[in-house]
PyMOL Python script that loads the backbone (N, CA, C, O; Angstrom):
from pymol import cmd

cmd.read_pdbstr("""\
ATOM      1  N   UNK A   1      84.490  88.712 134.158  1.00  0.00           N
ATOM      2  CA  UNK A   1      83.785  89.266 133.031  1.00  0.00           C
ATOM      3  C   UNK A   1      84.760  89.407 131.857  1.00  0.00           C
ATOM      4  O   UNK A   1      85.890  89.887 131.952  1.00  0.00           O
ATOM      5  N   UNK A   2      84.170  88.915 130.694  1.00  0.00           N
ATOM      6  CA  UNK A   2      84.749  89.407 129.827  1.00  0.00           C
ATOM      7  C   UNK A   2      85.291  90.025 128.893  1.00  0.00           C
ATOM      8  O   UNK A   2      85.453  89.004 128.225  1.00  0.00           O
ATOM      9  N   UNK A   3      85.833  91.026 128.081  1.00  0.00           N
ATOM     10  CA  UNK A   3      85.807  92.045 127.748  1.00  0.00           C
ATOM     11  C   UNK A   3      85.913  91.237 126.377  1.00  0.00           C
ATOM     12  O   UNK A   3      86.403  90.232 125.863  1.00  0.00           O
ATOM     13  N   UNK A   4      84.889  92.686 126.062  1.00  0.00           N
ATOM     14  CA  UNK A   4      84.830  92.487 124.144  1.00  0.00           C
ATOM     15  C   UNK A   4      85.876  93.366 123.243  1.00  0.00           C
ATOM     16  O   UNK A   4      86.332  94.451 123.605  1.00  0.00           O
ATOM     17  N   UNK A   5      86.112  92.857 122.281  1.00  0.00           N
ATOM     18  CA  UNK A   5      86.926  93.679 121.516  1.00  0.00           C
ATOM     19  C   UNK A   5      86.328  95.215 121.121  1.00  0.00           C
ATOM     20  O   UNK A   5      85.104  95.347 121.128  1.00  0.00           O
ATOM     21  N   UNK A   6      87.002  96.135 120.848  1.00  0.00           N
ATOM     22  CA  UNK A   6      86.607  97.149 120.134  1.00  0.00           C
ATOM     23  C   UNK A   6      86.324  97.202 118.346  1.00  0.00           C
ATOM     24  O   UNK A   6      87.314  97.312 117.622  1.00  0.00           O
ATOM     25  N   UNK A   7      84.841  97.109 117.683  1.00  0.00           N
ATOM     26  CA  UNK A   7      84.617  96.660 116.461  1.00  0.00           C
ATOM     27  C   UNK A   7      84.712  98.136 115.877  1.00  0.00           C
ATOM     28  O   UNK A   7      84.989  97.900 114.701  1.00  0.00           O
ATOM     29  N   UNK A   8      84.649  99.455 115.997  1.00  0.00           N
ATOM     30  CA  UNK A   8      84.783 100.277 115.251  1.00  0.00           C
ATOM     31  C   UNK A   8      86.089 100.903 114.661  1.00  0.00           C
ATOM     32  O   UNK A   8      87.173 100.706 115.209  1.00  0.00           O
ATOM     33  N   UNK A   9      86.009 101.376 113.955  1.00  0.00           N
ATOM     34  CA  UNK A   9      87.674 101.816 113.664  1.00  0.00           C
ATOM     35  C   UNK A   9      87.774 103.166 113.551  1.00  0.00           C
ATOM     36  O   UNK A   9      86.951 103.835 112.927  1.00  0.00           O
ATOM     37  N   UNK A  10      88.646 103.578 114.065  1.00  0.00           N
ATOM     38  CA  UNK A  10      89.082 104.516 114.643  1.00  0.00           C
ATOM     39  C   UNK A  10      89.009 106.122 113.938  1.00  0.00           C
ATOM     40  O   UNK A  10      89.371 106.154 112.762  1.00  0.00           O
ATOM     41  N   UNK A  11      88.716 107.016 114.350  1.00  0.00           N
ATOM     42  CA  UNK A  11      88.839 108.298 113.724  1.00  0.00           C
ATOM     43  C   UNK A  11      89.690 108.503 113.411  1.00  0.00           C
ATOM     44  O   UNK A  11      90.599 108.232 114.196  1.00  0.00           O
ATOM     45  N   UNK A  12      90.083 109.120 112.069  1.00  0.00           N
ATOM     46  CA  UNK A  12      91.259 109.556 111.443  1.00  0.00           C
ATOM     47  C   UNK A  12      91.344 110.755 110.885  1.00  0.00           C
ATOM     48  O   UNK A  12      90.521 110.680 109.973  1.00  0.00           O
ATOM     49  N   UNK A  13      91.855 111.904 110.847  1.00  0.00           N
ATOM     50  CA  UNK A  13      91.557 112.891 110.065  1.00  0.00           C
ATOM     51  C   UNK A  13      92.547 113.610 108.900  1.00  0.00           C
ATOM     52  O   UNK A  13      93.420 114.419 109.217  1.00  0.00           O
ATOM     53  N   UNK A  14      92.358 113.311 107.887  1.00  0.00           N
ATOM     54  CA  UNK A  14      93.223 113.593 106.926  1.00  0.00           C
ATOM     55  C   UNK A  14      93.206 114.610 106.273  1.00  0.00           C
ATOM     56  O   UNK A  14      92.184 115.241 106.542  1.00  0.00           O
ATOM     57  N   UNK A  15      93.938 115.199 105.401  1.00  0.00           N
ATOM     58  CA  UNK A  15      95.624 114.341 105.609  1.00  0.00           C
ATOM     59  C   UNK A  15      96.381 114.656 106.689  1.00  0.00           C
ATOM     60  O   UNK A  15      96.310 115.713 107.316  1.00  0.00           O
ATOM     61  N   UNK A  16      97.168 113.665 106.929  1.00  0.00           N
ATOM     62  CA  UNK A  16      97.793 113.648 108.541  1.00  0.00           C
ATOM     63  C   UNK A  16      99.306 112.875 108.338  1.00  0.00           C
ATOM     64  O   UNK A  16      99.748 112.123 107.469  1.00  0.00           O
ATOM     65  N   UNK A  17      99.607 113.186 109.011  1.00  0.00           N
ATOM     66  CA  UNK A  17     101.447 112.423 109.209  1.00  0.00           C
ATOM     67  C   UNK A  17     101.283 110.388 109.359  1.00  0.00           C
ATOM     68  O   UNK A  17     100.829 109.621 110.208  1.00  0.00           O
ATOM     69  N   UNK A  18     101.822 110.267 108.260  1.00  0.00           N
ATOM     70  CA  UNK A  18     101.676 108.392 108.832  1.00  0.00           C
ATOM     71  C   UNK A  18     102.822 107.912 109.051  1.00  0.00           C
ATOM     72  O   UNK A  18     103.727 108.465 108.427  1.00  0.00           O
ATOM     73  N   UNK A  19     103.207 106.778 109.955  1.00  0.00           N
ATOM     74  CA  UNK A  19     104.958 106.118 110.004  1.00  0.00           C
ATOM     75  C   UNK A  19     104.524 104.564 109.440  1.00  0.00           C
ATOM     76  O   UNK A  19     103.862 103.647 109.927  1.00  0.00           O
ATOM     77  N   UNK A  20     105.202 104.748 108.243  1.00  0.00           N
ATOM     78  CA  UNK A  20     105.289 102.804 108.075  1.00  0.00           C
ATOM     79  C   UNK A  20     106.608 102.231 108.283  1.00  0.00           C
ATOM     80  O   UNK A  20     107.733 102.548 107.896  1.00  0.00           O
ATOM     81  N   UNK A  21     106.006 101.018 109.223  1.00  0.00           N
ATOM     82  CA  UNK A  21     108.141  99.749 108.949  1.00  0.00           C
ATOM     83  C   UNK A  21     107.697  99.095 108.455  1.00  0.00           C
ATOM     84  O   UNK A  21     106.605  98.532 108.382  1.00  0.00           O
ATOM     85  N   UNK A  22     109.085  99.128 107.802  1.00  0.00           N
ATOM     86  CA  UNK A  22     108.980  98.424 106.478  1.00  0.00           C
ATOM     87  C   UNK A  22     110.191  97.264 106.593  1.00  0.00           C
ATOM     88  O   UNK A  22     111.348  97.566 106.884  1.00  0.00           O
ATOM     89  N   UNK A  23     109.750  95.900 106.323  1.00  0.00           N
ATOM     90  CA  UNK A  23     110.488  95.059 106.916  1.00  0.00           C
ATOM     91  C   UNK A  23     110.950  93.937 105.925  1.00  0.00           C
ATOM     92  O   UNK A  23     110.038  93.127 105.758  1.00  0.00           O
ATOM     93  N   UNK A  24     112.106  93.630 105.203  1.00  0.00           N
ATOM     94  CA  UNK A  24     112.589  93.196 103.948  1.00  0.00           C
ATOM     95  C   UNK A  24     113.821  92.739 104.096  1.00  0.00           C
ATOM     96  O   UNK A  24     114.557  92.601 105.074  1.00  0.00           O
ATOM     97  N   UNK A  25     113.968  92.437 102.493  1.00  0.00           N
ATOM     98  CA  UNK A  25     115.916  91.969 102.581  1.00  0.00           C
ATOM     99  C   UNK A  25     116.385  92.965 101.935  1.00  0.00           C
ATOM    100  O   UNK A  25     116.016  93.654 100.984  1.00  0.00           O
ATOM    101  N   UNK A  26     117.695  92.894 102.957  1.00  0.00           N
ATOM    102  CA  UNK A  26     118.307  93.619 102.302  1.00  0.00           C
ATOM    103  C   UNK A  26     118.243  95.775 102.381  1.00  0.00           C
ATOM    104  O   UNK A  26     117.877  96.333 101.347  1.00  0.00           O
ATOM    105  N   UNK A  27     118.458  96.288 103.092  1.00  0.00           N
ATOM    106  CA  UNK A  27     118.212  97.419 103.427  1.00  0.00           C
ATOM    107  C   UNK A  27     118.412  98.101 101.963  1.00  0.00           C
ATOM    108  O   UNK A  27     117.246  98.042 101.572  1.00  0.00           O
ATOM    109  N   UNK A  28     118.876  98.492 101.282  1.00  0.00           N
ATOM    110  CA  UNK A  28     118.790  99.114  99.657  1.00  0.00           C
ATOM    111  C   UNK A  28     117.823  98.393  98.732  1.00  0.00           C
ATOM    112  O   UNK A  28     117.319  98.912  97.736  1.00  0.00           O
ATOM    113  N   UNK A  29     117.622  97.220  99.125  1.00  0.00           N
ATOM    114  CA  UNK A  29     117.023  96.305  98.333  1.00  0.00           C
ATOM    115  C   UNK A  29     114.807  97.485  98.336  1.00  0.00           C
ATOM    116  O   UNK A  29     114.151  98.053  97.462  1.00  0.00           O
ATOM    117  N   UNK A  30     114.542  97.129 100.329  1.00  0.00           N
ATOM    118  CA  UNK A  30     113.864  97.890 101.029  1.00  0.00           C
ATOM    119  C   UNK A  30     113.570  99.488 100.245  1.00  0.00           C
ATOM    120  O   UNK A  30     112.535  99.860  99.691  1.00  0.00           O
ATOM    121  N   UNK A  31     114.708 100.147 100.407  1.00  0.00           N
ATOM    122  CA  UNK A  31     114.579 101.770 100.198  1.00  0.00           C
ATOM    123  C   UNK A  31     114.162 101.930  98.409  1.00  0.00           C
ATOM    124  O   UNK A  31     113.390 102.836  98.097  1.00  0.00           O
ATOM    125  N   UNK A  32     114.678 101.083  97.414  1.00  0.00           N
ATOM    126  CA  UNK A  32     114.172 100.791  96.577  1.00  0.00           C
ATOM    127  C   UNK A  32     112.573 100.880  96.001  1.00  0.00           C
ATOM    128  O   UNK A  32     111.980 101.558  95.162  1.00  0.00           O
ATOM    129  N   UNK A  33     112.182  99.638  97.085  1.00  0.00           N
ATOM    130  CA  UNK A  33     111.085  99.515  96.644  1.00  0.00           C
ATOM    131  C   UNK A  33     110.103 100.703  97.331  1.00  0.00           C
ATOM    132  O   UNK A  33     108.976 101.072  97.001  1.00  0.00           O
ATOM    133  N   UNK A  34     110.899 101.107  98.309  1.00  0.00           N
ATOM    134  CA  UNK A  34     109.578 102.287  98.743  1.00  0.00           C
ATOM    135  C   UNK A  34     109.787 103.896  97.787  1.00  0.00           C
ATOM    136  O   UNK A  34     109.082 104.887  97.979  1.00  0.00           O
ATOM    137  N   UNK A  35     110.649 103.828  97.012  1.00  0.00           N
ATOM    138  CA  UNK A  35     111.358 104.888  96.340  1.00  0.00           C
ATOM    139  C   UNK A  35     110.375 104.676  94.931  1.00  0.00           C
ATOM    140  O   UNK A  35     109.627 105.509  94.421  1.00  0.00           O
ATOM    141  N   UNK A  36     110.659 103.213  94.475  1.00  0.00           N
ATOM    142  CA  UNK A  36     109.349 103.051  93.451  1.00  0.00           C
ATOM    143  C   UNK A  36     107.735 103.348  93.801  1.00  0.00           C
ATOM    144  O   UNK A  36     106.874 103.618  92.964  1.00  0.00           O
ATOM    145  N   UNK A  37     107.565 103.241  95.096  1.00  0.00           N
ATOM    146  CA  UNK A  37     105.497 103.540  95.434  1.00  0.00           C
ATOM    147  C   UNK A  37     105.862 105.150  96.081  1.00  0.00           C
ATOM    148  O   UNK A  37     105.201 105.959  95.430  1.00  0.00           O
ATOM    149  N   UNK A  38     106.273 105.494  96.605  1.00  0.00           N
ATOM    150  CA  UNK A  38     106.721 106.791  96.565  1.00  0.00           C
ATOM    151  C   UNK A  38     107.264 107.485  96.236  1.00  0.00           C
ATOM    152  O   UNK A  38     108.411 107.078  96.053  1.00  0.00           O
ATOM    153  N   UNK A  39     107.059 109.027  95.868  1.00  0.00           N
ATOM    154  CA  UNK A  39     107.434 109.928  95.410  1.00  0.00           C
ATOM    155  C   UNK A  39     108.333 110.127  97.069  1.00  0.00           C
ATOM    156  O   UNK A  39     107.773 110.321  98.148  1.00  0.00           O
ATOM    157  N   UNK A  40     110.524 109.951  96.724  1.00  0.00           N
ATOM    158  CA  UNK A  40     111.175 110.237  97.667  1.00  0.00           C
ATOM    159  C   UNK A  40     111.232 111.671  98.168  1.00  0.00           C
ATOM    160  O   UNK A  40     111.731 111.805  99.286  1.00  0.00           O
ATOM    161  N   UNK A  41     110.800 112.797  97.532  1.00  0.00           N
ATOM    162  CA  UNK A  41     110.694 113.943  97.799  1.00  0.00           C
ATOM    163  C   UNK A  41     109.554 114.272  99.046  1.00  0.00           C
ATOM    164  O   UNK A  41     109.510 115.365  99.611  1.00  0.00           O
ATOM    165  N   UNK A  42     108.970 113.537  99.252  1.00  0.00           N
ATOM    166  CA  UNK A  42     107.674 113.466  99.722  1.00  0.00           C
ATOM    167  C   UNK A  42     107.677 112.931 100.987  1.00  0.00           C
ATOM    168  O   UNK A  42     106.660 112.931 101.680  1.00  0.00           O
ATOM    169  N   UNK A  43     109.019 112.347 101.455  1.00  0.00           N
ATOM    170  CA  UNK A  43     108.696 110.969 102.254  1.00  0.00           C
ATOM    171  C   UNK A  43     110.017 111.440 103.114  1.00  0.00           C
ATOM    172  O   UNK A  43     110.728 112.375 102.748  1.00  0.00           O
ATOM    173  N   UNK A  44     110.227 110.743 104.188  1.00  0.00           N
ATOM    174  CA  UNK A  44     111.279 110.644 104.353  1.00  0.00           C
ATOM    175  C   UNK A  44     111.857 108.869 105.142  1.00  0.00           C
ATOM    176  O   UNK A  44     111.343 108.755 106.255  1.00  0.00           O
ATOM    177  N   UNK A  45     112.634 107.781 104.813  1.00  0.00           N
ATOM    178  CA  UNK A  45     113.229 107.485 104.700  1.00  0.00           C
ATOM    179  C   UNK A  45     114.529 107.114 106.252  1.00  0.00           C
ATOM    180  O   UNK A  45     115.602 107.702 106.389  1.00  0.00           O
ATOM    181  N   UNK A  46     114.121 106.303 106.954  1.00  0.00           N
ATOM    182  CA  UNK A  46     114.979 106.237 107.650  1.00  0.00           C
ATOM    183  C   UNK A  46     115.577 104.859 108.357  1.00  0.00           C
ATOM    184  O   UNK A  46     114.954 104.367 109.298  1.00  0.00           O
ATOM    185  N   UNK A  47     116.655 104.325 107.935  1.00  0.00           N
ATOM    186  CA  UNK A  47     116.708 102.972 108.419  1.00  0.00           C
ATOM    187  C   UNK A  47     116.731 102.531 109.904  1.00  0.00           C
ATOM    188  O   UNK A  47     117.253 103.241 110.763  1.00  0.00           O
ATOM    189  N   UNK A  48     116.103 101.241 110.208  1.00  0.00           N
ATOM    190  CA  UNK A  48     115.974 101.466 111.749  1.00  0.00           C
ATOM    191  C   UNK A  48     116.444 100.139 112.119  1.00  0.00           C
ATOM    192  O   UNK A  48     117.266 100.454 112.980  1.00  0.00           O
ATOM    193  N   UNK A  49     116.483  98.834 112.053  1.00  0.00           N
ATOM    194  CA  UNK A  49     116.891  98.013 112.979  1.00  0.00           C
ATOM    195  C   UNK A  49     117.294  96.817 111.312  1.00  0.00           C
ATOM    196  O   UNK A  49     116.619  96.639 110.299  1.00  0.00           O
ATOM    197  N   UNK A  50     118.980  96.108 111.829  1.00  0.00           N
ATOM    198  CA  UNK A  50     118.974  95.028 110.877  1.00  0.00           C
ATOM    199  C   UNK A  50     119.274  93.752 112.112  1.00  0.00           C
ATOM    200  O   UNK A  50     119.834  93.769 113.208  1.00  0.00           O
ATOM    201  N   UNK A  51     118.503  92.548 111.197  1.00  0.00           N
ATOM    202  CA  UNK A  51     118.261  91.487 111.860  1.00  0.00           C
ATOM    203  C   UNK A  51     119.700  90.469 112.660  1.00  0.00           C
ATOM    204  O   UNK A  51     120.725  90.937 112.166  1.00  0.00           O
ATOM    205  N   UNK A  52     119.927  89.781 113.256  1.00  0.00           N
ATOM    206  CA  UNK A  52     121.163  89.527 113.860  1.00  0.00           C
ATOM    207  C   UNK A  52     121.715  88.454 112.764  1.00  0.00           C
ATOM    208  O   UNK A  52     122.709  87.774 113.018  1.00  0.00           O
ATOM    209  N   UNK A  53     121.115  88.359 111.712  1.00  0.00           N
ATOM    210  CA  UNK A  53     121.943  87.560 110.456  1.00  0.00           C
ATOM    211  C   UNK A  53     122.356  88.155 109.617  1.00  0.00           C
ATOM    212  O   UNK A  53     123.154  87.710 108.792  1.00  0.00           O
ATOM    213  N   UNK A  54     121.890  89.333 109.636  1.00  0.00           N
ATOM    214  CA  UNK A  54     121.826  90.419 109.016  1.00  0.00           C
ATOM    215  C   UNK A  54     120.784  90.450 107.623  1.00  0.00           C
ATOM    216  O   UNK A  54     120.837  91.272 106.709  1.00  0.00           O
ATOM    217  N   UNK A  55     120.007  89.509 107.735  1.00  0.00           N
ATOM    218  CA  UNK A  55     119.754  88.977 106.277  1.00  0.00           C
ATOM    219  C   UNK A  55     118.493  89.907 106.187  1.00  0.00           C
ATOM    220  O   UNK A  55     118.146  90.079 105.018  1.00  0.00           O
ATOM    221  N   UNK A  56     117.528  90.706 107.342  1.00  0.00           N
ATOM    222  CA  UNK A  56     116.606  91.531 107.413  1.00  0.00           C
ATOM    223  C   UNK A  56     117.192  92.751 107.652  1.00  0.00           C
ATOM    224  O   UNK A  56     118.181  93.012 108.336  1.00  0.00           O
ATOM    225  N   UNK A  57     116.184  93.760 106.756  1.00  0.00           N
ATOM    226  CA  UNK A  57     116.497  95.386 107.147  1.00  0.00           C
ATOM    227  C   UNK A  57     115.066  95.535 108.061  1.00  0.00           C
ATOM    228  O   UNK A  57     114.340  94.637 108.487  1.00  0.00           O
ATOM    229  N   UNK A  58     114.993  96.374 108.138  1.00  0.00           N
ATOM    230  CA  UNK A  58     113.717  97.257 108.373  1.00  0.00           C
ATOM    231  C   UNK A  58     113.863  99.263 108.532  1.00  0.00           C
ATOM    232  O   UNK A  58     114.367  99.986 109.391  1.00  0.00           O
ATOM    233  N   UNK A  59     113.354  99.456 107.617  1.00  0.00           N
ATOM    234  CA  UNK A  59     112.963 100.737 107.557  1.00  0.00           C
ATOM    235  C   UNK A  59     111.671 101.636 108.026  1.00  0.00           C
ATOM    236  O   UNK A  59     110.568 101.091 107.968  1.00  0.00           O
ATOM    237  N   UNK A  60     111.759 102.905 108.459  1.00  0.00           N
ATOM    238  CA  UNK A  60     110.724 103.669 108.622  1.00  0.00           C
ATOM    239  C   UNK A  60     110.214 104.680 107.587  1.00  0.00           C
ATOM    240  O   UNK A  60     111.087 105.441 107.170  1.00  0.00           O
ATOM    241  N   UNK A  61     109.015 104.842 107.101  1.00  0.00           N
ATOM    242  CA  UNK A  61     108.576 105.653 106.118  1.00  0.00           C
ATOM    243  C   UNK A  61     107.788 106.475 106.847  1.00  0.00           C
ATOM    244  O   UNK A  61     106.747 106.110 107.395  1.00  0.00           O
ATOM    245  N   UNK A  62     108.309 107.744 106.884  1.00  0.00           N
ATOM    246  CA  UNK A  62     107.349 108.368 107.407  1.00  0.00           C
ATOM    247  C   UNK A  62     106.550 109.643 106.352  1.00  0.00           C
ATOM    248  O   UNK A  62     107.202 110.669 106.547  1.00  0.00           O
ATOM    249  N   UNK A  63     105.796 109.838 105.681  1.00  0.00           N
ATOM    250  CA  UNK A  63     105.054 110.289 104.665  1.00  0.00           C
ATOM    251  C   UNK A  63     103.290 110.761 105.249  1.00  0.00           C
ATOM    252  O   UNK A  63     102.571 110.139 106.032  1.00  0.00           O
ATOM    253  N   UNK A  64     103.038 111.941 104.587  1.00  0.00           N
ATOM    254  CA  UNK A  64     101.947 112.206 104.706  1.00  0.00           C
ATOM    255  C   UNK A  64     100.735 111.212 104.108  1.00  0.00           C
ATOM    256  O   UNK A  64     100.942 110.554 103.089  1.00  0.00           O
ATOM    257  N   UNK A  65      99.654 111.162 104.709  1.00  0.00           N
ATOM    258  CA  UNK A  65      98.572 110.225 104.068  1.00  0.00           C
ATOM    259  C   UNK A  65      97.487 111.549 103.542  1.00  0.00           C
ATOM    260  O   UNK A  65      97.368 112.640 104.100  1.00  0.00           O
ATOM    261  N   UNK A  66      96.871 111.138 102.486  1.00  0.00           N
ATOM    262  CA  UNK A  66      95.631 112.065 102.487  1.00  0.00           C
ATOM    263  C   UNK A  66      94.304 111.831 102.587  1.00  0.00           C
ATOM    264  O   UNK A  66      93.393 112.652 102.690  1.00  0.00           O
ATOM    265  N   UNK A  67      94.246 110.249 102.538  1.00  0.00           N
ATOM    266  CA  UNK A  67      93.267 109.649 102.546  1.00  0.00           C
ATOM    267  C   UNK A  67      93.210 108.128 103.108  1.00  0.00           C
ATOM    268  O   UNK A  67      94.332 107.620 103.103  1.00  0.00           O
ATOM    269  N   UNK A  68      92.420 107.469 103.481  1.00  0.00           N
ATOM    270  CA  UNK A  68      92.733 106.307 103.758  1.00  0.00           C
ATOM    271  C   UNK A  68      92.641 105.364 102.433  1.00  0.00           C
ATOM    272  O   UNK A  68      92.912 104.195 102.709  1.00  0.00           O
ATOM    273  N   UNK A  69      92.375 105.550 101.278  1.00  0.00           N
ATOM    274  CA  UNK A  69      92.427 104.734 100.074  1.00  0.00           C
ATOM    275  C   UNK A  69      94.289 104.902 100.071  1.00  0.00           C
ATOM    276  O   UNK A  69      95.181 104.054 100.113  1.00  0.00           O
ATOM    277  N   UNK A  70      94.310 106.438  99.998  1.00  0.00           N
ATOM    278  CA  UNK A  70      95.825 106.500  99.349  1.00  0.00           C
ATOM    279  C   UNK A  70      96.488 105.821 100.683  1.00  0.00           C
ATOM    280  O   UNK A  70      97.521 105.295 100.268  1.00  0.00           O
ATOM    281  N   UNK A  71      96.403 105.635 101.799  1.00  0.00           N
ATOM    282  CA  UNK A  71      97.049 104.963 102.726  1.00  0.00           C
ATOM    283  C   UNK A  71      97.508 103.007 102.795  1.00  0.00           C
ATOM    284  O   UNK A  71      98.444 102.324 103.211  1.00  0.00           O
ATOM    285  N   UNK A  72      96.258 102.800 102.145  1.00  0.00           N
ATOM    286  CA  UNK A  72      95.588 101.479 102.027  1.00  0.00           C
ATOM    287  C   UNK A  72      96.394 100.990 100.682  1.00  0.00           C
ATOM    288  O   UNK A  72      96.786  99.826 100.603  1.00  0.00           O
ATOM    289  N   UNK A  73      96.591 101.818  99.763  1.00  0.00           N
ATOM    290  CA  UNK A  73      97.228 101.908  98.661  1.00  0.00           C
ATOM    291  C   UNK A  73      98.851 101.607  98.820  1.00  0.00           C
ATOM    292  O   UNK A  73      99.440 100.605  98.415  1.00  0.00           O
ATOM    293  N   UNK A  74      99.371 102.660  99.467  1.00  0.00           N
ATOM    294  CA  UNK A  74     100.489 102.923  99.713  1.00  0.00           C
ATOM    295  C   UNK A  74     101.154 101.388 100.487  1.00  0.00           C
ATOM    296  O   UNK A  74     102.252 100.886 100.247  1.00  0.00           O
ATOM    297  N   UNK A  75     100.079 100.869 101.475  1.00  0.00           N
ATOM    298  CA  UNK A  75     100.313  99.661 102.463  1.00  0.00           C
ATOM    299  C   UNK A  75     100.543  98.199 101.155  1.00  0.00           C
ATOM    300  O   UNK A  75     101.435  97.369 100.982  1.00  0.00           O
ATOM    301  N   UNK A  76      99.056  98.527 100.376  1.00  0.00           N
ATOM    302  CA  UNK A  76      99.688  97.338  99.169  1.00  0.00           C
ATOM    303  C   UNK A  76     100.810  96.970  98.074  1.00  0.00           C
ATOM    304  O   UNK A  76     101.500  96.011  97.731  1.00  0.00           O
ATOM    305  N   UNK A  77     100.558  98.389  97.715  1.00  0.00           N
ATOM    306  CA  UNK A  77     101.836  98.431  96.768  1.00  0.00           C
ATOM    307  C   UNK A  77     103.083  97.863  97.463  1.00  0.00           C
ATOM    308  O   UNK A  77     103.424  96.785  96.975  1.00  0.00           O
ATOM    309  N   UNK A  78     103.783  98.260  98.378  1.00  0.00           N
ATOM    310  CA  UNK A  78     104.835  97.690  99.271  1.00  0.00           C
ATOM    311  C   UNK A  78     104.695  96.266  99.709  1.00  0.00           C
ATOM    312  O   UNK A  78     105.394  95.357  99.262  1.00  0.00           O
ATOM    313  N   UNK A  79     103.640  96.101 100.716  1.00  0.00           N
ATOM    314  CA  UNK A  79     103.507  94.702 100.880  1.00  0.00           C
ATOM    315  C   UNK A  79     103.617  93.691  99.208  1.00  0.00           C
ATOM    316  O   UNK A  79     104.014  92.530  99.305  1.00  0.00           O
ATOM    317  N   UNK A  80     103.289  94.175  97.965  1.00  0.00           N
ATOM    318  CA  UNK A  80     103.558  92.780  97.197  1.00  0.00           C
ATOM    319  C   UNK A  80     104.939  93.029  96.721  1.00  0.00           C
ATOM    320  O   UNK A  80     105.393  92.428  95.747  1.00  0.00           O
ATOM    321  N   UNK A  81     105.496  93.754  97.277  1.00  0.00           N
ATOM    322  CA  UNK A  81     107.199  93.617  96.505  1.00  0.00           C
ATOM    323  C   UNK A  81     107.622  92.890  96.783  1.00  0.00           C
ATOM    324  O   UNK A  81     107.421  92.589  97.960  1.00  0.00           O
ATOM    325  N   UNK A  82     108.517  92.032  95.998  1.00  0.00           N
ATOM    326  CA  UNK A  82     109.122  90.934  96.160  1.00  0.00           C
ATOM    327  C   UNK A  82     110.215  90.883  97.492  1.00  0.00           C
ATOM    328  O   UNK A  82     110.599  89.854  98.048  1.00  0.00           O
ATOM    329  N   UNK A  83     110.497  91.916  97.747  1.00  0.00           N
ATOM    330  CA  UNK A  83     111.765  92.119  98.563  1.00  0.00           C
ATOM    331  C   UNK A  83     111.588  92.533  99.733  1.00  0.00           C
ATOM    332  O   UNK A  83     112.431  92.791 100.592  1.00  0.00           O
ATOM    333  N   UNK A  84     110.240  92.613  99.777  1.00  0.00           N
ATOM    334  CA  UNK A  84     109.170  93.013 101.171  1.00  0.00           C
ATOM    335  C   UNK A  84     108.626  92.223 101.601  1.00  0.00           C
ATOM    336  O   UNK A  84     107.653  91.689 101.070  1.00  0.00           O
ATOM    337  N   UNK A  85     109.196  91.873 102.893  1.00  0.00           N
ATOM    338  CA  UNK A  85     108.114  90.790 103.688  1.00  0.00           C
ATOM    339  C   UNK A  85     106.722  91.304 104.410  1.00  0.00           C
ATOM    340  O   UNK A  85     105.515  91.073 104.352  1.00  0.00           O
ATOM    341  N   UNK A  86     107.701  92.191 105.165  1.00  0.00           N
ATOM    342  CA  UNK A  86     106.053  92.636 106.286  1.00  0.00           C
ATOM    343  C   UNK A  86     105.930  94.391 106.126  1.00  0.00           C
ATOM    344  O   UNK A  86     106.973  95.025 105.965  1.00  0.00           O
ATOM    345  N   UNK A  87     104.640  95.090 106.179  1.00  0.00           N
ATOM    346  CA  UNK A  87     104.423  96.540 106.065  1.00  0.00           C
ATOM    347  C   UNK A  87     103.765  96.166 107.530  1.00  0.00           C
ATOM    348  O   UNK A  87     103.261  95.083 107.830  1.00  0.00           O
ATOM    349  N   UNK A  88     103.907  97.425 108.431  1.00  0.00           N
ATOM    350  CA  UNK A  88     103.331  97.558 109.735  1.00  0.00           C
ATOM    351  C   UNK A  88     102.912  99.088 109.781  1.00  0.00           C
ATOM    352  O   UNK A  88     102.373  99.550 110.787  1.00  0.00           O
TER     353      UNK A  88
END
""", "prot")
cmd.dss("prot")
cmd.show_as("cartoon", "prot")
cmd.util.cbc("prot")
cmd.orient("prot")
């Protein structure tokens, strides 16, 4: 038998604690751009794994959400930075 995917999405209740990685060149390059879509007071900021060329950072953002627009928001702004490859 086969199993179907799950089509609803998930309960969320805001505002709530969110973690984004944030995955780019360059680790300052990274903290940058999340320093520009966020207010750093707000957030906190923590570097977590660089790539074995070193040529990737990846960072953790961990920041309150209040909404899923401002979440959804927060996910775009980052994803089109130039210096940002992947938001997870």
């Amino acid at each position: 038998m086969k199993k179907k995917a799950c089509q609803a999405k998930p309960k969320i209740d805001y505002p709530c604690p969110w973690l984004f990685k944030v995955i780019g060149v360059g680790g300052g390059e990274v903290e940058e751009a999340i320093r520009k879509t966020v207010d750093a007071n707000s957030c906190i900021i923590t570097a977590s794994k660089i790539s074995s060329t070193g040529k990737y950072h990846s960072v953790d953002l961990e920041m309150e959400v209040v909404s899923e627009e401002h979440r959804n928001r927060i996910y775009r702004e980052l994803s089109a930075h130039v210096s940002i490859k992947y938001v997870l």
